[in-house]
N, C-alpha and C positions, 0 to 999 in steps of 0.2 A: 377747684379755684385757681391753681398755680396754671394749670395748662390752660384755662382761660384767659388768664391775666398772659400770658405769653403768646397767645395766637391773636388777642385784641393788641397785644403790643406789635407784632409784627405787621397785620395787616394793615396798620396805620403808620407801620414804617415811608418813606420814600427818597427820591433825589440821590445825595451823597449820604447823607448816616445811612441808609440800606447799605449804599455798593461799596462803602469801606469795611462795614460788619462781613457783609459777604466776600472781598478779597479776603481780610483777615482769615476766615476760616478757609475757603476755600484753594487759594492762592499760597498763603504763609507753608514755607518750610526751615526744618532747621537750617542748613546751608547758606539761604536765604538773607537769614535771621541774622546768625551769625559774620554773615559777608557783608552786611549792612550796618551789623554793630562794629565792625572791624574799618570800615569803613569813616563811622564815625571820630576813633581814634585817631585817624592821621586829617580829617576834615570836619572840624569840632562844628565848623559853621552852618553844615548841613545836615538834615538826620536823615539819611539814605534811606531808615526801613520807609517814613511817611513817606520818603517818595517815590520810592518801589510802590505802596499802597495806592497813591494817587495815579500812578501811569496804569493800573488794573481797573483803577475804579475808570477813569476815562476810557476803556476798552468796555465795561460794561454799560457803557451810556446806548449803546444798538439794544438792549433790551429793556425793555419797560417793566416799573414798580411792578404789578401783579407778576411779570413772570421771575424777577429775581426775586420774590417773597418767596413764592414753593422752592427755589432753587437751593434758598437759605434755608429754610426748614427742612429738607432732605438732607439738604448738606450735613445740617447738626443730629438728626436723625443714622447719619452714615458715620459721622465719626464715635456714635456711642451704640452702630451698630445692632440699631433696633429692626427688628422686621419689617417690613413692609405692610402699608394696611390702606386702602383704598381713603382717598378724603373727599365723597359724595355728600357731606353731611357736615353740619357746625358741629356736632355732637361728635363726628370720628375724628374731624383732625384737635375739638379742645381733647380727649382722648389719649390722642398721640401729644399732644402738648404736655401733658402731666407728665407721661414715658418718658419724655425729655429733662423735666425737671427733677421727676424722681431717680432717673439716673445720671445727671448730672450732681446732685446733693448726694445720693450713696458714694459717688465715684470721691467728692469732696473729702466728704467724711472717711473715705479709706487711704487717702492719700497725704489728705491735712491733718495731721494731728490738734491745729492750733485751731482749727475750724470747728472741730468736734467737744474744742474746750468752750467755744464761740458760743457755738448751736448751748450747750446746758447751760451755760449762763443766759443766754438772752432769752426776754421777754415775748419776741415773736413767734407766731403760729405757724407762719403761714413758709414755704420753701422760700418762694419768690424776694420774702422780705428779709430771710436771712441772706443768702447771698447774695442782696444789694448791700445788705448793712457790713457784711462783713466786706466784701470787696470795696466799698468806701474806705472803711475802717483801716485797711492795707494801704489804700491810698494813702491816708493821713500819715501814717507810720512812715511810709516813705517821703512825702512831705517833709515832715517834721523834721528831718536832717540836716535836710535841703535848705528849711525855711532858718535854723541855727546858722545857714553861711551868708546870708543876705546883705546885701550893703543898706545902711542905713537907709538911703531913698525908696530901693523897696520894699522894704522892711515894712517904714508906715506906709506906702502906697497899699499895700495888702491890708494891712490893720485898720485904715482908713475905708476900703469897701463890707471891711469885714462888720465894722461900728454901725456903716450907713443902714446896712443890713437889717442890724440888730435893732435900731433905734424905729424903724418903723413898723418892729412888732408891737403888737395890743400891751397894754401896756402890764396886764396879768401876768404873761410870759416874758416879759423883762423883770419882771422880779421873782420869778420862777428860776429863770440863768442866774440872775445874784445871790440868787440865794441857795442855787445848786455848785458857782463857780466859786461860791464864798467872794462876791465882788462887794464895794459899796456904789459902785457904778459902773456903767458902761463905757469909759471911757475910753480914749488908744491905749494910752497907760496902762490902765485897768487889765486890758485884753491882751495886750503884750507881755504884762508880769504872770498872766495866767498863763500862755503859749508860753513860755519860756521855763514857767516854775512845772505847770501841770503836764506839757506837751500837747500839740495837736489832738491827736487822738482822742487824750480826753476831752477837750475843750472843744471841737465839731462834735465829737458823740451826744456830749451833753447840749450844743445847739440845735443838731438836727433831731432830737428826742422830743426838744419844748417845740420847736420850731415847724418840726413836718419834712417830709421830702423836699420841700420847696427848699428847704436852704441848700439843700445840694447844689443848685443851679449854680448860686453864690461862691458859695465855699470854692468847688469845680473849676467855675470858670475865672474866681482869680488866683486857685494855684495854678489853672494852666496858662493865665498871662502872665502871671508873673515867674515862674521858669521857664519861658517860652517852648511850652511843648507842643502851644499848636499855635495858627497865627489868629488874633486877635478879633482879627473879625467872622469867626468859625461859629456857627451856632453851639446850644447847649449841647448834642448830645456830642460833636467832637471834642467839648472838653471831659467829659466823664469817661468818652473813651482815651483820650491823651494821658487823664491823668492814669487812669486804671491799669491803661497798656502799658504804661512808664513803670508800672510799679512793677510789673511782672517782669520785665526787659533789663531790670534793674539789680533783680533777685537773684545772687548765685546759686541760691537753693535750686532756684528752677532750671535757670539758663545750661549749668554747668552740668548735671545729671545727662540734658538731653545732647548737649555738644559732645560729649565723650564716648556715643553709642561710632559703631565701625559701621563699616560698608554691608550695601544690598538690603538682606533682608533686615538684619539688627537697625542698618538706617531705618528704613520704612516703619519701623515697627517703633521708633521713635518720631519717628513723626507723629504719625495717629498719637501717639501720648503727646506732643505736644498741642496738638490741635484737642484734646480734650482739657486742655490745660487754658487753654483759651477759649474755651465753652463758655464759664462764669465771667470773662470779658463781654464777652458778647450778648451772655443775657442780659448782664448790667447795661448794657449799650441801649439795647431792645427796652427793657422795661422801667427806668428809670423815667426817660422822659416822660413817660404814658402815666405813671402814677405821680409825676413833680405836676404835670399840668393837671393833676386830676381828669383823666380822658377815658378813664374806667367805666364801662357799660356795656351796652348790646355794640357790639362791632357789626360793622358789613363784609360777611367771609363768602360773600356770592362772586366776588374776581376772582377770589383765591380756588373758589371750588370750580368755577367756570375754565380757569386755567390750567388747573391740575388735569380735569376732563378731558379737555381737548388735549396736553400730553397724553393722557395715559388712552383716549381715542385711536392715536397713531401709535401706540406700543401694541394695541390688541390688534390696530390692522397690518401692523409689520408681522407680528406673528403669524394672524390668520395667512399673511402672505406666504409668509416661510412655509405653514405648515400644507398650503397649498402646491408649493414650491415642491416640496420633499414628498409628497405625493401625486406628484407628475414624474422627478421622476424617477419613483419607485417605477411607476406604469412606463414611462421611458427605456428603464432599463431592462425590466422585463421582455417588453417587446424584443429590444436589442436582443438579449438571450436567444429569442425561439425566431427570430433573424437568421443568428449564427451559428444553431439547430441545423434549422431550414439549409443552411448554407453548407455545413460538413453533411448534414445527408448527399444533398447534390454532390460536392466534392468524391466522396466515397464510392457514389455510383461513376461519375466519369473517371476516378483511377482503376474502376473495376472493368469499366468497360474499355480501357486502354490496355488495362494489362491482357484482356482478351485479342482484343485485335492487336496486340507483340505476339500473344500467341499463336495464331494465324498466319502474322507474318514470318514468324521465324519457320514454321511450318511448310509453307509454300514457296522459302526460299529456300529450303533442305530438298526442294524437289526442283530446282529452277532449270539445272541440267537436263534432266526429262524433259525439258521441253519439244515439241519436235521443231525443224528447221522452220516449216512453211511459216508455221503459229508468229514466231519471232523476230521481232523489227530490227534492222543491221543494229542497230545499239545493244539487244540484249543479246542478238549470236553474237559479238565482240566481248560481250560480258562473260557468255558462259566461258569462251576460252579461254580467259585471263581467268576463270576458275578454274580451268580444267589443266592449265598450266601452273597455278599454286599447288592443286592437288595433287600431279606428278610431282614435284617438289619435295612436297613432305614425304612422298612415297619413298623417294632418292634417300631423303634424309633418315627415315626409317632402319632403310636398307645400311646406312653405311654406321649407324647407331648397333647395327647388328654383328657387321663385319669387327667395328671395333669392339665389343664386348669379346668378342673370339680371342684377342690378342691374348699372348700368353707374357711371362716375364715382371719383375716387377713395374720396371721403368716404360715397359710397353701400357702396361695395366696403368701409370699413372695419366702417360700423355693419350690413351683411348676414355680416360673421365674427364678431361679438359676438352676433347675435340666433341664428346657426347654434351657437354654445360653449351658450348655455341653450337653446336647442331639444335636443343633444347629451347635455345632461345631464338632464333631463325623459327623453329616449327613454331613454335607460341606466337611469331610475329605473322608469319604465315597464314595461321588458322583465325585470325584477328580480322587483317586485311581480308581473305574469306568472306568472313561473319557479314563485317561491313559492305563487302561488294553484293552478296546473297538480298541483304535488305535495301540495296539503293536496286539492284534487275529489280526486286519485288515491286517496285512502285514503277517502272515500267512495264512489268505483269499485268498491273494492275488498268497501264493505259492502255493495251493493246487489245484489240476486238476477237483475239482466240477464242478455243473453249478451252484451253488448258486447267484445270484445277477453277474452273468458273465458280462449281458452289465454293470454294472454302474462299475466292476471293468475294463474293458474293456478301458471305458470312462477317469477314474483315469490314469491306467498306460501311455495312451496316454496323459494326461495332465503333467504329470511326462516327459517323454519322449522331451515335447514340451518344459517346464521350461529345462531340463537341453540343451536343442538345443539353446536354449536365452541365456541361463548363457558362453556357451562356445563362440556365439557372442561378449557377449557383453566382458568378455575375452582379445577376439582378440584387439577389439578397445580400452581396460585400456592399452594392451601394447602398442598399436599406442599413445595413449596418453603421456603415460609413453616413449617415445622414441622421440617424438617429445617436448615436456618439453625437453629434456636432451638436445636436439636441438638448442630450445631456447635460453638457458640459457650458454651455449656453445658460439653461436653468441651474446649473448649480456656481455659475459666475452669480445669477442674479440670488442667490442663497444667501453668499458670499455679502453681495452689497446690501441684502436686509439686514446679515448677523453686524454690520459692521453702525447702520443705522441705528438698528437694536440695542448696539452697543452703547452707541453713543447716547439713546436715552435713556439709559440704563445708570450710565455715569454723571449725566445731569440733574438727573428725578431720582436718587438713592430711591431704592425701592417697590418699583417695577418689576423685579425680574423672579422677587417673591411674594406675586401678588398673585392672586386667581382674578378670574370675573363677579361681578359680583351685582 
């Protein structure tokens, strides 16, 4: 029944009572709260938080009643951190309307003590009806302080709507109030000595008992004209929330617990309590007007299911996308892999077949001298003798490496290890220069139409030959590699811009992201 009476109340929400209920939850933080009540104190003539409320609600006017109705019911669904459950059906989301109700009324009763006195005293059954009655009931209590400071004009201006009220009940129920307020009539008088002797609280409890819901409307809307907490010409449900919301905004109990929490997480972690703290605001908001107009029956929850649909239609195709996504490129990168397989075998084989033909060449330059005259083009008999002139060299240097070892003496013996260190490094620079001229003749060897050493050159240029057939392999497969990367990373940009689409309806639709198909 409660979740009933809450999801026929929402879907019949619209305009501005929606998108102020839904900034409230959505939008409201302590900081917020607090900057705007702070606010108030230095500029009495304006209430900052309502107009924080109204520049949000004007930003929700780009989406339409059925889609801020699911946005609200997820919302409230998220701050009391209920699971997720598909709403294909009247029957799943009144369901989740109970879920709602019954943990908002536990969450009451763990945190109100005065609530839990409320709940065994009263007569009602039903959830929905105690915390309208009770959050009324705060109202009044807050009122009632209020209404002690009044100036005489509005004093009776209030007492005078309050009469007109009263006097147009049946006339059963007017002596049902006198005889419940101990009055001898309705008069202003009458109703003034009783607000003053009895209080508020009692005296609305006891109207809205004989009277029905209906009097709330009354009551509501001239405590909220007459402490101007909303402007005057606001429908009914913005005075039930002006007054309601005043009450809480008002409460040091409340305010002060949550303003005192620190930074980061301790903030955050206060918030969500405040936002469940304004839960029973807002249900008050939502079902008050539905049961004062008597609007209670069969609702039409085919916008609300046709909308949820079509959300949750684009959450299963960003997934199915994603998961398409992440399996391309598994197969993407795979690929890449046996690419860059593909690529170090070729590699391997052209350093193999390099180091073969260095071996050939160093080979056939250790015989370059052999050459005979005819074979040899003037560039490489210029070669051999610029080798055969190093050669001698070293041989000199050998020789006089020898003569000095011979020296006898200490001081001979020291300056023959000094003149051996630059003999040493001379030969080392010698047999270098060698090395390099041996492999620059070898590549004129190489052009010359001899037979000198023909097979093992032979042997060389086909190992050349073979390296550079590997090199343009392996080539081919840096660019496959190189192409597939770009691939990659390409589909996992587009990953990227689903998780973040994902995300984002994930934080709109509370409840998504622990749903299945269904």
């Amino acid at each position: 029944m409660n979740g009933k009476i809450l999801i026929q109340a929402l879907v019949q929400m619209s305009g501005d009572e929606l998108r102020i209920v839904y900034a409230l939850l959505h939008k409201t933080n302590i900081l917020g709260m607090i900057t705007a009540k702070t606010k108030d104190f230095f500029s009495k003539e304006t209430d900052h938080f309502y107009e924080t409320l109204k520049i949000e609600m004007d930003k929700l006017k780009r989406f339409s009643d059925e889609e801020l109705q699911v946005k609200l019911f997820t919302e409230m669904t998220k701050v009391l951190e209920l699971p997720g459950v598909p709403y294909h059906s009247s029957s799943e989301i009144e369901m989740q309307g109970e879920a709602v109700m019954q943990a908002v009324h536990k969450a009451m009763l763990k945190e109100d003590k005065d609530y839990g006195k409320f709940v065994e005293a009263a007569n009602d059954r039903e959830i929905y009806q105690l915390i309208i009655h009770y959050q009324m009931q705060k109202v009044f209590s807050t009122f009632d302080s209020k209404f002690r400071e009044l100036d005489e004009k509005k004093t009776t201006d209030f007492i005078k709507k309050i009469q007109t009220f009263l006097m147009e009940l049946p006339e059963e129920k007017q002596l049902e109030l006198k005889a419940r307020l101990k009055l001898d009539e309705l008069t202003t008088d009458a109703i003034r000595s009783a607000l003053l002797i009895q209080g508020s609280v009692v005296v609305f409890s006891v109207i809205v008992e004989v009277a029905g819901f209906t009097a709330y409307t009354v009551l509501t809307s001239a405590m909220a004209a007459t402490l101007a907490l909303a402007g005057i010409t606001w429908p009914f449900g913005f005075y039930t929330f002006a007054a309601s919301l005043f009450s809480m905004l008002v409460n040091p109990l409340i305010i002060l617990p949550l303003a005192l929490g620190g930074g980061g997480l301790l903030l955050k972690h206060q918030n969500k309590s405040m936002k469940k703290k304004l839960l029973p605001v807002a249900i008050l908001q939502m079902i008050l007007p539905l049961v004062v107009q008597a609007r209670i029956g069969e609702a039409d929850f085919s916008s609300f299911i046709t909308h949820w649909e079509k959300q949750a239609g684009r959450y299963y195709e960003l997934v199915e996308k994603r998961t398409q996504y992440e399996a391309a490129i598994h197969d993407q990168e795979a690929e890449m892999k046996d690419y860059e397989e593909q690529r170090e075998i070729h590699v391997q084989a052209m350093e193999a077949e390099k180091e073969k033909a260095k071996t050939y060449k160093m080979f056939i330059g250790s015989h370059i001298a052999a050459i005979p005259a005819e074979e040899g083009t003037p560039a490489l008999q210029q070669g051999i003798e610029i080798l055969a002139t190093k050669e001698k060299e070293i041989a000199v240097i050998e020789q006089q490496k020898g003569e000095n070892r011979e020296r006898k003496g200490l001081w001979r013996t020291i300056g023959a290890t000094i003149d051996n260190t630059k003999l040493n490094i001379r030969k080392n620079q010698l047999q270098k220069e060698i090395e390099e001229k041996q492999q620059e003749l070898v590549e004129e060897v190489l052009l010359s139409e001899g037979n000198f050493m023909q097979n093992e050159r032979e042997i060389l240029m086909e190992h050349r030959m073979n390296a550079k057939k590997q090199r343009e392999k392996a080539l081919i497969y840096d660019e496959k590699v190189t192409v597939a990367k770009e691939k990659s990373k390409e589909l996992k940009n587009r990953v990227k811009l689903v998780d973040e689409q994902i995300k984002q309806l994930q934080h709109e639709y509370y409840g998504l992201e622990n749903m299945g198909k269904s």
